[in-house]
C-alpha angles and dihedrals in degrees: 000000000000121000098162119160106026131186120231105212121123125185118287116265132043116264107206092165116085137000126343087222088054101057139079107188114078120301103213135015137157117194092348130124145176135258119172087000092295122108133247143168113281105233131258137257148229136206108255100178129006102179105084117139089223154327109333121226096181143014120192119175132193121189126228131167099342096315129100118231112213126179117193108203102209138172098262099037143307126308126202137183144159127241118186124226082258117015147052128306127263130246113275126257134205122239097168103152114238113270096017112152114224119225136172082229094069127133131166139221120188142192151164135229140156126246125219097200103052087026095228148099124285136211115198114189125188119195119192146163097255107106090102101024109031080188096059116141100200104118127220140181125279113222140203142196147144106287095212087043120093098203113113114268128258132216128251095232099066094055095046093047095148087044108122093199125097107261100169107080146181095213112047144231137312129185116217104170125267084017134068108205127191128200140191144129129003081020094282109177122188133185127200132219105300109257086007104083094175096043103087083147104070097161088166090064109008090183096065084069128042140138127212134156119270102174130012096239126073115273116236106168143045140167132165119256135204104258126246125211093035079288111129146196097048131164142205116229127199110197116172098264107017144041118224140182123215116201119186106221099175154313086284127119088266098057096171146024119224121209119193091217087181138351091197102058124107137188123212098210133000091242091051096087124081136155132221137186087346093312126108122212127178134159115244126197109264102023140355115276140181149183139208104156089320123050112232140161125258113245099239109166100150106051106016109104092025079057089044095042095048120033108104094253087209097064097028089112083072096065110116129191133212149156144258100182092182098067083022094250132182109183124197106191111193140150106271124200111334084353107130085188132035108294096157144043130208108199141198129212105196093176094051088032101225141096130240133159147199150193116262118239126264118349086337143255138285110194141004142192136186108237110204097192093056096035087224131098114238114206123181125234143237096224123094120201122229095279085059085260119151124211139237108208122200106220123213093040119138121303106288145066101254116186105161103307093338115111126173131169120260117225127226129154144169138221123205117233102252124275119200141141103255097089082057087060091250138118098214125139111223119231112221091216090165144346121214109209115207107175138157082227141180112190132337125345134187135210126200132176112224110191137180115203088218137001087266091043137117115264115240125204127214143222110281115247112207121199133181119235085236137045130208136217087253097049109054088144091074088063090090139014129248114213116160089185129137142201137141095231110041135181131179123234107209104188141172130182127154128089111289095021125145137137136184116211117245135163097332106176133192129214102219130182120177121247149201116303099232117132119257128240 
């Protein structure tokens, strides 16, 4: 029996659920995804702001005459500051509304709509106690203000103080153009004066604003939504135990049309729904889900169990979603094991159509959001500096972790599906006589052959084999790399790890030759 030249490809994706042995995607990766089903380093990143009060649980940006507007939602208060198009970000200002209660429970919902009245743009910011219990009762305060302004917020209710409708809420806030809508328990939904987002008063016209019950579960979530049958504007509503979608149909009496799309949904935070390119995905809890005129579950055969197992329970409420369009990335960040904050991501590559994860770097993230103008995703981090200060990171950016002066290489690696003899009906070893790298590679890489003599038996890991990213005229041997190793179930390590370092996967090869069939030890 003659193998001979191998290719070392496995399937895209890392199957963490199962068996090593019954599997044929890679078995092991960190910061590492996949383009054109091969895999390759995910990208750096740089500190873009170091000056938040606190932990951020969430970031939302607007863009205006070449600066972008950010607001951090925190546990004390609301942060704000400016980054331009090229340059470093500002110092960070405090927008905290007058009277807000701090609470280690906080967590923040944000958007954006235009007033016709002041003709500008708006930012509405909602703070509850729902980091720990998305299905909290307890009711706040919705707040407004210019977003381009640097002045501290004020509540709605103080400027609606005839309005007979409930403007202290436990959900939070959705803008569907003209109409500002707000949520909460019982599944109270209420809608302001068209074009006019802090009017829910209208007592020259009561029928423009109203409120009523569409689900009887809290509602945590909300996003607008194109609208179907030429009615528009339209939502779509998450309550905890229901999806609903909410269709405007006319300045009547009757303003919107409610329809129940599942009774049988769920939703696992409120920050873990997004939509993209009119798709909606979110993370139950229980199992992915999306919609795009029909709610379904998303196929994950390779991460599910290994996401649901072992995500902490107690601090599941913190997980937080967001998107990476240009590898077609949907990340879910949440505490995994003993983790108390997001320390790992599943994705999901729709356009690949497979799963793989990946620890966060350093002591992990807690929030994240895809910036369009600068084509990069920023995440805040866990970490505070020595002045008690917290960090927003802009992610994709070169190869290497950048804070300040301080470089340091960022890890990723990848580890083949196993190869072996037993599904040839034969109880073999391989021999590893040579590997053949073909990378798209930056620096150093290293290649290591990790074997198990049976299913049930200890993994053994091999020599490192370093090899440059160039080769010389006088050094034709490192085109290749010798192994003489053996084992009867085999898998590849690709790793890189210096600063600079990346590589994208091409055409790796293995000379393999069978072996003798004694058992390993």
């Amino acid at each position: 029996m003659s193998l001979g030249l191998v290719r070392c490809v496995s399937q895209a994706g890392v199957k963490r659920d199962g068996t090593a042995l019954d599997g044929s995607n890679y078995s092991d990766a960190t910061w590492c995804r996949f383009q054109r089903g091969l895999p390759r380093k995910i990208g750096g990143y740089k500190v873009i702001s170091p000056y938040l009060s606190g932990l951020c649980r969430a970031l939302i940006t607007q863009s205006n005459n070449g600066l972008e507007f950010y607001h951090s939602g925190w546990s004390g208060g609301l942060d704000s500051f400016q980054i331009p198009s090229a340059g470093s970000a500002t110092l960070v200002n405090s927008r905290t509304p007058s009277g807000f209660v701090p609470s280690a429970a906080n967590t923040w919902q944000f958007d954006v709509q235009f007033d016709n009245t002041t003709n500008s743009s708006l930012l509405f910011a909602f703070a509850g106690t729902n980091l720990l219990d998305p299905a909290s009762s307890n009711n706040f305060d919705v707040y407004f203000g210019n977003v381009y302004s640097s002045s501290a917020l004020v509540s709605l209710r103080s400027v609606n103080p005839s309005s007979g409708l409930n403007l202290t809420v436990s959900g939070g806030v959705c803008s569907l153009a003209p109409y500002l809508t707000l949520y909460g328990n019982n599944g109270y939904f209420a809608w302001c004066n068209p074009g006019f987002p802090t009017d829910f008063t209208s007592t020259a016209n009561p029928a423009l604003t109203g409120a009523t019950e569409i689900t009887h579960q809290k509602i945590i979530r909300g996003l607008p939504l194109r609208g179907g049958g030429g009615y528009s504007p339209a939502g779509l509503y998450w309550s905890v135990d229901s999806l609903v979608r909410a269709i405007f149909v006319g300045i009547t009496t009757t303003t919107w049309q409610f329809d129940q799309l599942s009774t049988q949904s769920s939703i696992l935070s409120d920050r873990s729904v997004l939509e993209h390119d009119g798709t909606y995905y979110w993370a139950g809890v229980d199992r992915f889900l999306q919609f795009n005129g029909v709610m379904q579950e998303i196929p994950n055969n390779l991460n599910l169990n290994w996401f649901y197992d072992g995500i902490n329970q107690a601090y599941a409420a913190k997980s937080f979603v967001m998107k990476y369009p240009r590898y077609g990335e949907i990340w879910w960040c949440y505490p995994r094991g003993q983790a108390t904050e997001c320390s790992h991501a599943v994705i999901y590559n729709y356009r690949e159509k497979t799963w793989y994860d990946t620890p966060l770097p350093n002591s992990g993230r807690t929030s994240g959001e895809f910036i369009k103008v600068f084509a990069n995703p920023m995440m805040s981090g866990c970490d505070a500096d020595t002045n008690g200060n917290y960090i927003v990171w802009k992610h994709d950016v070169g190869t290497d972790s950048v804070n300040g002066q301080t470089v340091l290489p960022v890890d990723s690696y990848i580890v083949t599906a196993e190869q072996t003899l037993l599904r040839e009906q034969s109880e073999k070893a391989l021999n590893v006589v040579r590997v053949w790298p073909d990378f798209v590679q930056s620096g150093p890489m290293s290649c290591q052959m990790i074997s198990r003599p049976t299913a049930r038996g200890p993994t053994l890991v091999g020599p490192v084999h370093n090899f440059p990213d160039v080769v010389s005229e006088t050094t034709p041997d490192q085109q290749t790399l010798p192994f003489q190793e053996q084992g009867r179930l085999i898998r590849f390590k690709f790793e890189s790890n210096i600063p600079g370092g990346n590589f994208q996967w091409g055409s790796v090869f293995a000379s393999l030759e069978p072996s003798d069939a004694r058992v390993q030890s």
